[in-house]
N, C-alpha and C positions, 0 to 999 in steps of 0.2 A: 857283415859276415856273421854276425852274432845271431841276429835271425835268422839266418837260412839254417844254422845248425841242426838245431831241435827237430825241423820240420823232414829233413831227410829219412831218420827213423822212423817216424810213423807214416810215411809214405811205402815206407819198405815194408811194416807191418802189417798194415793195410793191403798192399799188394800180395804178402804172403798169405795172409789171409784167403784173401779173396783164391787164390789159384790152391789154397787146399780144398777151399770148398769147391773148387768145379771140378778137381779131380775125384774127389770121394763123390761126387755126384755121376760122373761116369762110370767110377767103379760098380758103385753101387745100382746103379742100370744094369748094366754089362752083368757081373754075378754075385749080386746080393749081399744082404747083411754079410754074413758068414764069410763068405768065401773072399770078398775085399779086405784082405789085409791093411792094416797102418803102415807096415813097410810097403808094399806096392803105391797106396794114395800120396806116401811122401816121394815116394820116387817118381810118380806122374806129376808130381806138382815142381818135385825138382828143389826139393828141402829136406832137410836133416828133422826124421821122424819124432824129435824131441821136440819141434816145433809145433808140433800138433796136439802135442798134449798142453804143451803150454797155450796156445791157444782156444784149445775146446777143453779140454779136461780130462776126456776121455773117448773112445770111438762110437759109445753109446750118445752119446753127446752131439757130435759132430755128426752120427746117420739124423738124429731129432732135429736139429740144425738145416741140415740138405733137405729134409722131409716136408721140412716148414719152409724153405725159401723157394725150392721148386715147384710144390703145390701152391702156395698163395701165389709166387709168380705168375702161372699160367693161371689162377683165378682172379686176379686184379689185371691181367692185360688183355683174357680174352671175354668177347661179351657173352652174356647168359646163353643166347640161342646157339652159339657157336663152339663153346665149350665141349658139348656130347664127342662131336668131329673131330677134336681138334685135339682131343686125349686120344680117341680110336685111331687118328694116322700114325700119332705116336707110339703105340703100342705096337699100329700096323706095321710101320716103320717107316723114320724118321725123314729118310732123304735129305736135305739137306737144312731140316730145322730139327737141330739134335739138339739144342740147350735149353727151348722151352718144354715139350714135351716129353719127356722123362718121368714123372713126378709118381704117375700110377704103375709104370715098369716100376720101379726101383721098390714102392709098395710089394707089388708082387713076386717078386723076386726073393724078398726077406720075408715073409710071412711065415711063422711058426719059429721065427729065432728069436723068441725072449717079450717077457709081457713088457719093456719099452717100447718093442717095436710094434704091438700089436695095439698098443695107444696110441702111437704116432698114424699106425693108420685108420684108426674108427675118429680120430679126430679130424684128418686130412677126408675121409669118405662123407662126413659130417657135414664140412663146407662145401662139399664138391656134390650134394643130396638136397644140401638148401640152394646153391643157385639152381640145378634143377627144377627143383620142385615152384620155382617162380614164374617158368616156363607153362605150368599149368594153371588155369582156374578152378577147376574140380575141388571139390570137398575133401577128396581123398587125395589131394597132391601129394601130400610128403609120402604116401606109401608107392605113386606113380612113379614119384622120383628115385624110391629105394629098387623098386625092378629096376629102372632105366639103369640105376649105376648097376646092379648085380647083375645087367647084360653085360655090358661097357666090361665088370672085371672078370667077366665070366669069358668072354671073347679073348680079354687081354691075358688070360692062365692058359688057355690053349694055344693062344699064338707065340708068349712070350716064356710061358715054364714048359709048359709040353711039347710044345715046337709042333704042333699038329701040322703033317704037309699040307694038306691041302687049304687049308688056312693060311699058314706059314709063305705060299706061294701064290696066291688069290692076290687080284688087283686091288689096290687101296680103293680104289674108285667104285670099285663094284660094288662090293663088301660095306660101305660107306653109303651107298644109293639101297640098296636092299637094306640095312639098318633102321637108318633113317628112316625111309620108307616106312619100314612096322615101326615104331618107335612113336610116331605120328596119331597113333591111336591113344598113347598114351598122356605124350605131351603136345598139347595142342599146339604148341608155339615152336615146336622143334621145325628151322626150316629143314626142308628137303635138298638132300645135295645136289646139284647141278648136273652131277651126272648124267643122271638119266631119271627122271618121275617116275618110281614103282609103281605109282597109282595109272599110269598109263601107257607102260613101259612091261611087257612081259618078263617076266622071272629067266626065261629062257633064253632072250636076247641080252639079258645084264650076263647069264653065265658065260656068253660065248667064247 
């Protein structure tokens, strides 16, 4: 009985843990640095908001936290060539893979609230520019790879902060195939999505 004791609490700490950070990771998708309150994240997570400072510190803390586990998550589980895709559905929207792809919403959503958070994304754009740029042979990869992302978040601010309609309502799959598709020129190693071959596939039949 003696052993079991100790072990309950940090079970429970652990677990508390864990369900702040996936609520401030939702929030923080959903609307941004700013507007995710510490009273809402604890109420999603279903804890007494003093819990969260004792465990992160502070809420600057806990988005650098979420910024770091969500982005290296989806950079250490998905592979190089797959990557470009696989942030773009996410941003396109999620369906029914809402926990891994998040990482670049939640970036963009917070941008211009406070020079932590504009480190946490030139550091998270950094990794997500070098597995890119591995994707190419070219001399110039790293600057291939800096377009590729500054489409990727250039796409993801119209879909995700400006809500452009016709964006905003465009099929994952299309949008994905016509990307890709250009993208190709740049990164040589980018597969092409399955959808449908740009390269053999009219423009006009992907819009239909």
């Amino acid at each position: 009985m003696g052993g079991t004791t100790p072990e309950a609490p940090r079970r429970d700490a652990q677990g508390t843990r864990r369900m702040l950070l996936e609520a401030a990771s939702a929030l923080f998708a959903e609307r941004g640095y700013e507007r995710a309150t510490v009273r809402d994240i604890a109420e999603r997570a279903g804890v007494n908001q003093a819990l969260l400072f004792r465990y992160f510190g502070s809420k600057k803390a806990l988005f650098g936290e979420v910024v770091a586990h969500d982005g290296q998550e989806q950079l250490h589980t998905t592979p190089p060539g797959e990557l470009f895709e696989t942030a773009l559905r996410g941003m396109l929207g999620h369906g029914d893979r809402v926990r891994e792809d998040r990482a670049l919403a939640t970036l963009l959503r917070s941008v211009g609230s406070g020079d932590e958070i504009g480190t946490a994304a030139r550091e998270i754009g950094d990794d997500y520019a070098r597995v890119l740029a591995s994707l190419s042979g070219a001399e110039d990869r790293g600057l291939r790879a800096d377009l590729a992302l500054s489409w990727l978040l250039g796409i993801g601010l119209m879909r995700v902060v400006v809500g452009k309609e016709s964006l905003a309502e465009a099929d994952p799959d299309e949008v994905c195939a016509l990307v890709t598709g250009a993208l190709a020129t740049l990164l040589e190693d980018l597969p092409v999505t399955c959808f449908g071959d740009p390269h053999t596939t009219h423009a006009a039949d992907l819009a239909r």
